[in-house]
VOPAGU-2260 file (C-alpha; in pm, 1 decimal, decimal comma):
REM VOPAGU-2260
SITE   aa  ch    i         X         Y         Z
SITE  UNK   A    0    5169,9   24119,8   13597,1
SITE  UNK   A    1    5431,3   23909,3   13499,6
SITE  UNK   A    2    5439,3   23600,1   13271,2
SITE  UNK   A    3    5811,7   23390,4   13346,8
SITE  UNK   A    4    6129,1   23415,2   13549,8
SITE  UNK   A    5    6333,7   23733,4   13482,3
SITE  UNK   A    6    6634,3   23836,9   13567,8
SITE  UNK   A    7    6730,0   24254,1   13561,2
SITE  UNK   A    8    7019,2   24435,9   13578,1
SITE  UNK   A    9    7022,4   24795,4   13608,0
SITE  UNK   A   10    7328,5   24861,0   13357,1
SITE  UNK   A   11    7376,8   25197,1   13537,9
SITE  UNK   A   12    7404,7   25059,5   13895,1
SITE  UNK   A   13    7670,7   24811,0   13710,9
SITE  UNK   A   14    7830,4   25105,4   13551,4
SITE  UNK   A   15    7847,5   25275,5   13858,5
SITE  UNK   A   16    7959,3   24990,3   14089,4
SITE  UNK   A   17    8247,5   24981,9   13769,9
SITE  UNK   A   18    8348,8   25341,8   13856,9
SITE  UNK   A   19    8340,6   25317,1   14218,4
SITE  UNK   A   20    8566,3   25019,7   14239,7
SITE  UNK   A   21    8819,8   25238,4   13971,6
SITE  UNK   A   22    8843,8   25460,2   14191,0
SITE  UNK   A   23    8920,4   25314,5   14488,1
SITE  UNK   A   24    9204,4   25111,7   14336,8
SITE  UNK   A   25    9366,1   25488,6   14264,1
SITE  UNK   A   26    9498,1   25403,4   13924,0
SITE  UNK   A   27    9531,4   25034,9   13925,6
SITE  UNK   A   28    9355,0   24858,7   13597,0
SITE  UNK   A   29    9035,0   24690,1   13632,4
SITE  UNK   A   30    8948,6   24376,1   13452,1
SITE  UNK   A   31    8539,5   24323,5   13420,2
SITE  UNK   A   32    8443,5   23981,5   13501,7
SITE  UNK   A   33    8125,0   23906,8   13271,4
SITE  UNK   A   34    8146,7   23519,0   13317,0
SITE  UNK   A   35    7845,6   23482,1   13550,5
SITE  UNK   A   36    7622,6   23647,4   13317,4
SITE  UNK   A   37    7752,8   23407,0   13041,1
SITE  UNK   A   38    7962,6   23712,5   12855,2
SITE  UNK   A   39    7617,7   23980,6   12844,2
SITE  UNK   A   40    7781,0   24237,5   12590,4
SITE  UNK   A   41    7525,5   24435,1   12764,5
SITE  UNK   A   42    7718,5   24424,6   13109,5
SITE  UNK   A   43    8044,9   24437,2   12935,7
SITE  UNK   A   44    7954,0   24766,2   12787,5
SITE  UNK   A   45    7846,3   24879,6   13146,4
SITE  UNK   A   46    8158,3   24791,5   13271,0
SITE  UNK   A   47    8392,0   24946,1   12988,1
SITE  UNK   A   48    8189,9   25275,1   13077,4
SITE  UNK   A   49    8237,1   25251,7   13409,2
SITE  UNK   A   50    8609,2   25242,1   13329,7
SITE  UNK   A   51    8732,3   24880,7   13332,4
SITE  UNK   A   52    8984,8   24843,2   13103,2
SITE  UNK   A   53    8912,8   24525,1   12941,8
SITE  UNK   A   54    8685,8   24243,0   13001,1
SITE  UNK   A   55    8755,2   23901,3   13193,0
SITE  UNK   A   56    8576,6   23593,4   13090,7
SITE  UNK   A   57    8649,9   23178,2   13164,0
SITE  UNK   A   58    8476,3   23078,8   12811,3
SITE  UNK   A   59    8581,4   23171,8   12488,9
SITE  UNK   A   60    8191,8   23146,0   12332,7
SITE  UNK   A   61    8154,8   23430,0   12577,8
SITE  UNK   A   62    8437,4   23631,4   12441,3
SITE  UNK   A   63    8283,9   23519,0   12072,6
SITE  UNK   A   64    7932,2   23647,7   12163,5
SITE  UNK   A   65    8100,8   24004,1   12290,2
SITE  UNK   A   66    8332,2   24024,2   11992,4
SITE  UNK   A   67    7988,7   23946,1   11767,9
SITE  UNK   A   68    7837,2   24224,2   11922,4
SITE  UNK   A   69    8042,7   24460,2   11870,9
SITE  UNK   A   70    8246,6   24512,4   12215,0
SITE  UNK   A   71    8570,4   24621,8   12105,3
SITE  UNK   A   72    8836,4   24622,7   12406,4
SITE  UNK   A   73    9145,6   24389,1   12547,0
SITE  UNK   A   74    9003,3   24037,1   12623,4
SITE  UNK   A   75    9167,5   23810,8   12904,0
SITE  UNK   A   76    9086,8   23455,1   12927,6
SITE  UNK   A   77    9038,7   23363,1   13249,1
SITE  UNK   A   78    8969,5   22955,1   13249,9
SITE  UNK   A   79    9343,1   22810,6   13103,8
SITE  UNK   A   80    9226,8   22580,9   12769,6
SITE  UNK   A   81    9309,4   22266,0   12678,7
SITE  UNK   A   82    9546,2   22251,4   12404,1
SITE  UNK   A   83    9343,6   22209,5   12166,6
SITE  UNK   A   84    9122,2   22496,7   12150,1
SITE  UNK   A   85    9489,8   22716,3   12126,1
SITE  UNK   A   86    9361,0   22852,7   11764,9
SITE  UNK   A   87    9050,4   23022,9   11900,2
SITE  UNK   A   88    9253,4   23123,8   12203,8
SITE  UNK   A   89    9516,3   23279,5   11976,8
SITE  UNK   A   90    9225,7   23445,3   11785,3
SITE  UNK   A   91    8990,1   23536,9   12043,4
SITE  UNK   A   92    9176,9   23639,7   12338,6
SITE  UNK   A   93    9462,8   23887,0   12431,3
SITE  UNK   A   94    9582,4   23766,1   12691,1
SITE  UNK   A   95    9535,2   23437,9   12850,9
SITE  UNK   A   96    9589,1   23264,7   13226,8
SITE  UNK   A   97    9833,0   22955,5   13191,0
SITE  UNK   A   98   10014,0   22684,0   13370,3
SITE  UNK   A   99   10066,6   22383,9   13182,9
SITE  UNK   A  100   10415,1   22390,8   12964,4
SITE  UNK   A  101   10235,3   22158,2   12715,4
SITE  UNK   A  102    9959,2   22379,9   12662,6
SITE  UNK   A  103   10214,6   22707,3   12621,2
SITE  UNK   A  104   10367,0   22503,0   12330,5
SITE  UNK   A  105   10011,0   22458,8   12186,8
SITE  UNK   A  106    9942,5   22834,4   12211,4
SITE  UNK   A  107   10331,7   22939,4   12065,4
SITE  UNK   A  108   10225,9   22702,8   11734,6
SITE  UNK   A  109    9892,6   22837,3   11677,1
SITE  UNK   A  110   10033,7   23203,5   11742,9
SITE  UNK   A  111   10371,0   23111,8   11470,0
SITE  UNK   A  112   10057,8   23013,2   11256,3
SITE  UNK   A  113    9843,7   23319,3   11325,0
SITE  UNK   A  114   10179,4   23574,1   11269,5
SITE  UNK   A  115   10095,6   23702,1   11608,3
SITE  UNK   A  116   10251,3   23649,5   12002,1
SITE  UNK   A  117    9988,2   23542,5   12231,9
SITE  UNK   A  118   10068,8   23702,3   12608,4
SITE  UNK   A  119   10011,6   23476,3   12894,6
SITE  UNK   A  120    9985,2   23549,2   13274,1
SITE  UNK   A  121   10210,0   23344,9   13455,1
SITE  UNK   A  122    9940,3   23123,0   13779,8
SITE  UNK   A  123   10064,2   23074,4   14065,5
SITE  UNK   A  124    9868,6   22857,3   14353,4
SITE  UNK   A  125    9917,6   23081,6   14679,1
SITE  UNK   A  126    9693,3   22821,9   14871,0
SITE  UNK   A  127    9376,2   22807,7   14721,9
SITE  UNK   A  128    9402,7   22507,3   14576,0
SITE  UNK   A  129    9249,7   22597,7   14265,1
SITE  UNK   A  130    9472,4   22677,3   13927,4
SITE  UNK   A  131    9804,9   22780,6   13951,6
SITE  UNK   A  132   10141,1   22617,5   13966,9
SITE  UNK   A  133   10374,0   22618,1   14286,0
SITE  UNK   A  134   10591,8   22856,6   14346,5
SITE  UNK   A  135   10901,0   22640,3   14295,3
SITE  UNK   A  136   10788,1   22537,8   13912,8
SITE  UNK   A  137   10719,6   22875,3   13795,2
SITE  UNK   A  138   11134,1   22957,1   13698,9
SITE  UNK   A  139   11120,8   22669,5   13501,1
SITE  UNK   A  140   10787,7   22749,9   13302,8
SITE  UNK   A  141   10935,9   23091,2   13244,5
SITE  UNK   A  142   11215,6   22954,5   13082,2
SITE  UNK   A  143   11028,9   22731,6   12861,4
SITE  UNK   A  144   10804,9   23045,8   12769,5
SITE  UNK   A  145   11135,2   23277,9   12723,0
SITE  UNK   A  146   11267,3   23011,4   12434,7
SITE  UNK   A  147   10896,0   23034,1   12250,0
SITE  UNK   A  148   10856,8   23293,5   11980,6
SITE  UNK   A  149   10489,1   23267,7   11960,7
SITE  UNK   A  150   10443,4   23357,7   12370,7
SITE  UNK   A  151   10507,3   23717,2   12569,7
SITE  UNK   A  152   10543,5   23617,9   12954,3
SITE  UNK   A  153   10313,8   23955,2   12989,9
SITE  UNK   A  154   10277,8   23842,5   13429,1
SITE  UNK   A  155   10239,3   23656,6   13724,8
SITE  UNK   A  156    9878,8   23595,6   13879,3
SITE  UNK   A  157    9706,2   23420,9   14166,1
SITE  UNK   A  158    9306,2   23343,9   14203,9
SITE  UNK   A  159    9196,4   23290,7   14614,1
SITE  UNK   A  160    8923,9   23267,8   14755,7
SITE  UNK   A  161    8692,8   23086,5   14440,8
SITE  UNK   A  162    8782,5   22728,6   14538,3
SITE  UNK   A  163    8959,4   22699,1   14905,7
SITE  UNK   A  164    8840,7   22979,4   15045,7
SITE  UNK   A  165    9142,4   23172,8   15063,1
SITE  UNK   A  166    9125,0   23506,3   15180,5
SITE  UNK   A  167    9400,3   23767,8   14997,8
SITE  UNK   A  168    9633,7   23885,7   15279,0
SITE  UNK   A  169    9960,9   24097,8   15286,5
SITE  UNK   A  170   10099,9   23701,5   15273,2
SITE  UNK   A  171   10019,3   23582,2   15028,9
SITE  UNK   A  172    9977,5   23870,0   14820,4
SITE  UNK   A  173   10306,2   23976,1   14907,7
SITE  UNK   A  174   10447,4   23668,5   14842,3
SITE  UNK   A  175   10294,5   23674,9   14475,2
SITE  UNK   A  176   10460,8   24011,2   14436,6
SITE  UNK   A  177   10813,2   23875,6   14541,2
SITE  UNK   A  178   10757,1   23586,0   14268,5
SITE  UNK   A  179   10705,7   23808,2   14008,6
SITE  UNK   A  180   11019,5   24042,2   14144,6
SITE  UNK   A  181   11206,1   23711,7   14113,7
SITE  UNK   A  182   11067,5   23653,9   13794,4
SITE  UNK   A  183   11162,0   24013,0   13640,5
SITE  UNK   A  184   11537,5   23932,2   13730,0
SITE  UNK   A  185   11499,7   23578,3   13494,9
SITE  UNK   A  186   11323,4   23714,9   13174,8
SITE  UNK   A  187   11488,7   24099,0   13218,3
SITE  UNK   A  188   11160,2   24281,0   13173,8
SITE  UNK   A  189   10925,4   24411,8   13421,0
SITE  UNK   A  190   10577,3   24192,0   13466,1
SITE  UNK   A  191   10218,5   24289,6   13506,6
SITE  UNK   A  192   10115,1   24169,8   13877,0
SITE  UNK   A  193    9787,0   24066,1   13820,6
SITE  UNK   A  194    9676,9   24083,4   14188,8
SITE  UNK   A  195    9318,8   23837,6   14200,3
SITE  UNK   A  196    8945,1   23910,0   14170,6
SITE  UNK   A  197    8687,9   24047,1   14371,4
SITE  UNK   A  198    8791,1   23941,0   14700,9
SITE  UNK   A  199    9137,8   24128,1   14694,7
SITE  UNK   A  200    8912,8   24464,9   14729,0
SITE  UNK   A  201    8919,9   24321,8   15079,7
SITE  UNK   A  202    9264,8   24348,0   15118,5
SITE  UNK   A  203    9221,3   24715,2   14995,0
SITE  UNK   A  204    8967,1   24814,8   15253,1
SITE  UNK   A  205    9210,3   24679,4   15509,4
SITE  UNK   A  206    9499,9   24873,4   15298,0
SITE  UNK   A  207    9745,9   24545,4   15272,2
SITE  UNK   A  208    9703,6   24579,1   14902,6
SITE  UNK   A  209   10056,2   24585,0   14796,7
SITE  UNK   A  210   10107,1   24859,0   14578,5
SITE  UNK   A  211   10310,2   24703,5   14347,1
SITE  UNK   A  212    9969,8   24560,5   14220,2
SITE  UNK   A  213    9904,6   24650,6   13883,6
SITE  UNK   A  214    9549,7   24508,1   13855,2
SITE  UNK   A  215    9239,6   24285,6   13975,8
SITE  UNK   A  216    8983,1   24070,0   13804,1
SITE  UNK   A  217    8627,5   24177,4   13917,1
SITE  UNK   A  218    8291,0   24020,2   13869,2
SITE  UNK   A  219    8119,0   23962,4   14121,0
SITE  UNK   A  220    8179,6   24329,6   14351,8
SITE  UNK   A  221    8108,7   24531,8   14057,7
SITE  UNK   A  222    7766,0   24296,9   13963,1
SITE  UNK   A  223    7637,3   24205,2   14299,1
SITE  UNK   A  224    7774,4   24487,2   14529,3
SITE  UNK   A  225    7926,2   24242,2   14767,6
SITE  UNK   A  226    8244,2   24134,5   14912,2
SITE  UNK   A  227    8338,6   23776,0   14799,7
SITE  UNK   A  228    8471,1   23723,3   15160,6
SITE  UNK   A  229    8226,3   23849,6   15371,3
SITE  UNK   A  230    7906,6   23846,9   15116,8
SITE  UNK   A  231    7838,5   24233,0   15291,1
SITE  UNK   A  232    7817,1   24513,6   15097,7
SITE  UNK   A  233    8154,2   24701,8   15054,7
SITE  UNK   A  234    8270,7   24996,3   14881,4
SITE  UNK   A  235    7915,8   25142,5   14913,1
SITE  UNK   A  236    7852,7   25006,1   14622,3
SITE  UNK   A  237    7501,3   24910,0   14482,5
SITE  UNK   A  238    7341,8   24546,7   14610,6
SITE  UNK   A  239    7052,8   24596,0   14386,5
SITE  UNK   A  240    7200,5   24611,7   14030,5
SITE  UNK   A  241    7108,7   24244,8   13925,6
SITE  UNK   A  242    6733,7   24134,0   14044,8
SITE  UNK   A  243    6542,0   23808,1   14023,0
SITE  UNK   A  244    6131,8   23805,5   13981,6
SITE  UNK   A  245    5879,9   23510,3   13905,4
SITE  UNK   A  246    5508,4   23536,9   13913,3
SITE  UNK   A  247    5315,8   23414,5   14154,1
SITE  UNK   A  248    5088,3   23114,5   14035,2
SITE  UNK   A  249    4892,4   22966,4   14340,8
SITE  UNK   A  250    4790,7   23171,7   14696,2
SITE  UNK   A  251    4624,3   22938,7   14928,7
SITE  UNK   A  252    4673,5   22930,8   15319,9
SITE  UNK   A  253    4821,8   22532,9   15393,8
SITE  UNK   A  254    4918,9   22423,5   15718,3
SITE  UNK   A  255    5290,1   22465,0   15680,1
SITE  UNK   A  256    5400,9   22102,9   15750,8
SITE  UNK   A  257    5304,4   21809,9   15445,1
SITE  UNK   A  258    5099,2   21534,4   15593,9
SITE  UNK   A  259    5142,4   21163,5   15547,1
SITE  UNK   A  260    5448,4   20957,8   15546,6
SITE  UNK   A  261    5742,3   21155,7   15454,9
SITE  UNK   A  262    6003,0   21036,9   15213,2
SITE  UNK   A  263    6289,9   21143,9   14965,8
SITE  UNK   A  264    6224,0   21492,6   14763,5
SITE  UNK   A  265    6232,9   21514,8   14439,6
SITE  UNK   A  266    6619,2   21547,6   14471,5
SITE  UNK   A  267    6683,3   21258,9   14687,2
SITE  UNK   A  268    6690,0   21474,4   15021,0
SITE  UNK   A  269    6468,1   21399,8   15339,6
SITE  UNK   A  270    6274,2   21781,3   15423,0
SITE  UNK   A  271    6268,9   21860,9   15729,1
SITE  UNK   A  272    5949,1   22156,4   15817,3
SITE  UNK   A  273    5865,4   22381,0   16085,7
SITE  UNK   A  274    5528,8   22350,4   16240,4
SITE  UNK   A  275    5430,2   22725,7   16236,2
SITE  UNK   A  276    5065,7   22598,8   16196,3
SITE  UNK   A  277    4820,7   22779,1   15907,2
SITE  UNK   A  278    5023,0   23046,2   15691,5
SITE  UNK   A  279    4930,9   23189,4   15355,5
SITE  UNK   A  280    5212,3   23007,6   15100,7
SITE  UNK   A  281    5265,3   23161,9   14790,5
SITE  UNK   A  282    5439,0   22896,8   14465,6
SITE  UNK   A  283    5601,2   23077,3   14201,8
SITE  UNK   A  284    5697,6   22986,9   13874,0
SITE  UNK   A  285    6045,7   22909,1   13903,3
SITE  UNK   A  286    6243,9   22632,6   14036,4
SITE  UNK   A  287    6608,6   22523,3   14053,6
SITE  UNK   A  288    6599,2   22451,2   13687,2
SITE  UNK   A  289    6594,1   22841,0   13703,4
SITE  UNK   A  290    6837,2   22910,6   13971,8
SITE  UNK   A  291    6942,2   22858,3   14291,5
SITE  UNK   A  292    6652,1   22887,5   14576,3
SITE  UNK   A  293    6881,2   22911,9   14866,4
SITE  UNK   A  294    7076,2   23184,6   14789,0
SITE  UNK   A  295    6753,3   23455,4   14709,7
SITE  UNK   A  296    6697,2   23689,3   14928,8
SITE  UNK   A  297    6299,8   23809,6   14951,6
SITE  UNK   A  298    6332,6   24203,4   14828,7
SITE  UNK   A  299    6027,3   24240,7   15069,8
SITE  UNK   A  300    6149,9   24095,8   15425,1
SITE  UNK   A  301    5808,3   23992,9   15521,5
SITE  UNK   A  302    5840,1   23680,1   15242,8
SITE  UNK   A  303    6046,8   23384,5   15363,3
SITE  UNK   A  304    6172,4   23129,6   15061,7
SITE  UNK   A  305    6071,3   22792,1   15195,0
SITE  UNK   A  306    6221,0   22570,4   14966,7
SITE  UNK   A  307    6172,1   22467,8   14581,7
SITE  UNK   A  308    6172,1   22204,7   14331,7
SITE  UNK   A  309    6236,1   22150,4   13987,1
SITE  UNK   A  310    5971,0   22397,5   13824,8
SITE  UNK   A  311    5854,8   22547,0   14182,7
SITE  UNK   A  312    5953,2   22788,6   14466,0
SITE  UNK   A  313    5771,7   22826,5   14804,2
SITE  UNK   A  314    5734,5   23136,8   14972,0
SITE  UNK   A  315    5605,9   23207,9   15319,5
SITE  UNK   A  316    5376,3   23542,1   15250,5
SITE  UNK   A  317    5166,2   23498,8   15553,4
SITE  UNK   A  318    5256,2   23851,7   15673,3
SITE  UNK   A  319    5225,0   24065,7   15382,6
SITE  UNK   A  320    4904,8   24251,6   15473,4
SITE  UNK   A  321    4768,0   24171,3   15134,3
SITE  UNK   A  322    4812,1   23829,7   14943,5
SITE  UNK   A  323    4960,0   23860,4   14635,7
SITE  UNK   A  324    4738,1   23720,7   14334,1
SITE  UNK   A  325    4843,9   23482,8   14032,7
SITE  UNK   A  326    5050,9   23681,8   13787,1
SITE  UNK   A  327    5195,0   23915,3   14057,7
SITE  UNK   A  328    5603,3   23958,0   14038,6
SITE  UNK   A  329    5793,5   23872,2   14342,4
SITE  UNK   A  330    6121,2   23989,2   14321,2
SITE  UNK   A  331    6437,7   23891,4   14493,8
SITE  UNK   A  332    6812,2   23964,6   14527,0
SITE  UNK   A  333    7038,1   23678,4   14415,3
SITE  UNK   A  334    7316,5   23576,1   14553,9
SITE  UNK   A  335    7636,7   23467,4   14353,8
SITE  UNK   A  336    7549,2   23091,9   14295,5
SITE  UNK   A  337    7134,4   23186,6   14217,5
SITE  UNK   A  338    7244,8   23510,5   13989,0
SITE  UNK   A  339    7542,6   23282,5   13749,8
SITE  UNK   A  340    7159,7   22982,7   13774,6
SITE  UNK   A  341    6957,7   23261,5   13598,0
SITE  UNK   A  342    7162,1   23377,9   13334,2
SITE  UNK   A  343    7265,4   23037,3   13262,2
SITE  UNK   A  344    6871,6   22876,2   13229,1
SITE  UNK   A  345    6738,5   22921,9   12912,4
SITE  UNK   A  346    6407,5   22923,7   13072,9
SITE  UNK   A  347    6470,9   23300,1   13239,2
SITE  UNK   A  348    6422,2   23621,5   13045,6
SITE  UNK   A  349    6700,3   23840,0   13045,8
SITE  UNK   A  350    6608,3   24183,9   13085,2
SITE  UNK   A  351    6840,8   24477,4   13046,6
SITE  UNK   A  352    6761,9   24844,2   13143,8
């Protein structure tokens, strides 16, 4: 029996997905991604002794609550800040991913202030559309960075794939490695390539890494198992590692298409049903307040996820051979969007084994 939404993680499978993806990247550092379970210093440990090198995160309360807790390793932010949060940038994080000129100058005052120099990697948009300046801009925000004592120019980065879709290629990944070439011959010193996330473990598999890569920044692969292009497990890595449950609280068979006059949901969409006459519907106790319906995946293949509102999901149990009663966990596999839901509700128990 079960009382509310959970979410699990096996912090061995995690630990193991860590080491598996070291591995393969034969001696290239490995940045843990912890931002979709809102900076767990639970998962960050898992990750550290799986052999990452240092942890990744886009908030800096993240990066707080692991520093809080303990965590002790290099920190990268991974979301650039507005200006004004360039103090707890300084003190928080090690390194930082930047674009904007204006906001280097914030980070080289609060650094002067601190007595430290704050490193920054260099983004560069390859196509995705997401952060990152264009290729032809980046000479000039090196040499405003070069005449700042406060700032090391510690590399040049890309992100694909998160926004646009962009799959990492020999391309544009080689094109990102002739930047930062370019880039060595301006500031005199060689630069950390910092090569993408998750999905550039696809351009390993298909060996158009460029070796000149000297690291990736991954979440997702090393939480959920999957590639970030493909959503298929890769690497053999565990699919399993993070799991969703929610008791069951009604069991009735219903005739599976609503009678009377149909109108909006309760999130201004029209539902459109399958007549697959009587089957045994199962509700749960969690809704999209609680994550993301769509992208679960029934651990038991025999349940189909219906649909959901705010505070309730539907399942389709009709062919489990016997109904499940109130109480009962049903557990699923999230995907990406449903896994970063849970851990960000307040409503779902996190639960760490």
């Amino acid at each position: 029996m079960t009382a509310q939404a959970t979410v699990t993680v096996d912090l061995a499978k995690v630990a193991d997905n860590a080491r598996t993806v070291v591995e393969a990247l034969g001696g290239r550092t490995v940045f843990g991604v912890t931002k979709v379970t809102c900076g767990s210093p639970e998962v960050a440990r898992a990750m550290l002794s799986g052999g990452a090198s240092g942890i990744a995160d886009s908030r800096l309360e993240n990066i707080a609550r692991m520093r809080e807790a303990g965590v002790s390793t290099e920190y990268w932010l991974l979301r650039a800040p507005a200006p004004a949060l360039a103090e707890e940038v300084v003190r928080l994080a090690d390194v930082s991913l930047e674009s904007e000129t204006e906001t280097l100058g914030a980070l080289d005052a609060a650094a002067r202030r601190a007595g430290v120099r704050h490193r920054v990697v260099a983004m560069v948009d390859l196509g995705d559309l997401r952060e990152g300046m264009l290729a032809e801009d980046l000479p000039g925000f090196l040499e405003r960075a070069s005449r700042l004592p406060g700032i090391d120019v510690f590399g040049i980065g890309a992100s694909l794939t998160c926004y646009g879709g962009i799959v990492p290629d020999a391309d544009n990944l080689g094109q990102l490695v002739a930047l930062t070439q370019t880039a060595e011959a301006q500031l005199g010193h060689r630069l950390h390539v910092s090569g993408g996330m998750s999905s550039s473990l696809d351009a390993l598999v298909d060996d158009v890494l460029p070796s000149r890569v000297d690291s990736l920044r991954v979440g997702e692969s090393i939480l959920l198992g999957v590639s970030t292009v493909t959503r298929q497990q890769i690497l053999g890595l565990h699919t399993d590692a993070i799991t969703v449950s929610a008791p069951v609280i009604e069991c009735f068979r219903k005739p599976s298409v609503p009678w009377g006059t149909i109108a909006q949901d309760a999130f201004g969409g029209t539902p459109v049903f399958e007549d697959r006459g009587l089957r045994r519907r199962a509700v749960l106790a969690m809704g999209r307040q609680d994550t993301v319906p769509s992208a679960l995946e029934p651990v038991d293949p025999r349940m189909r996820v219906l649909g959901a509102s705010s505070d309730h999901l539907v399942l389709d149990v009709e062919d489990l051979p016997v109904p499940p009663r109130p109480g009962d966990p049903i557990e699923f596999v999230p995907g990406y969007s449903a896994t970063l839901a849970a851990f960000t509700s307040p409503y779902v128990l996190k639960r760490f084994v």
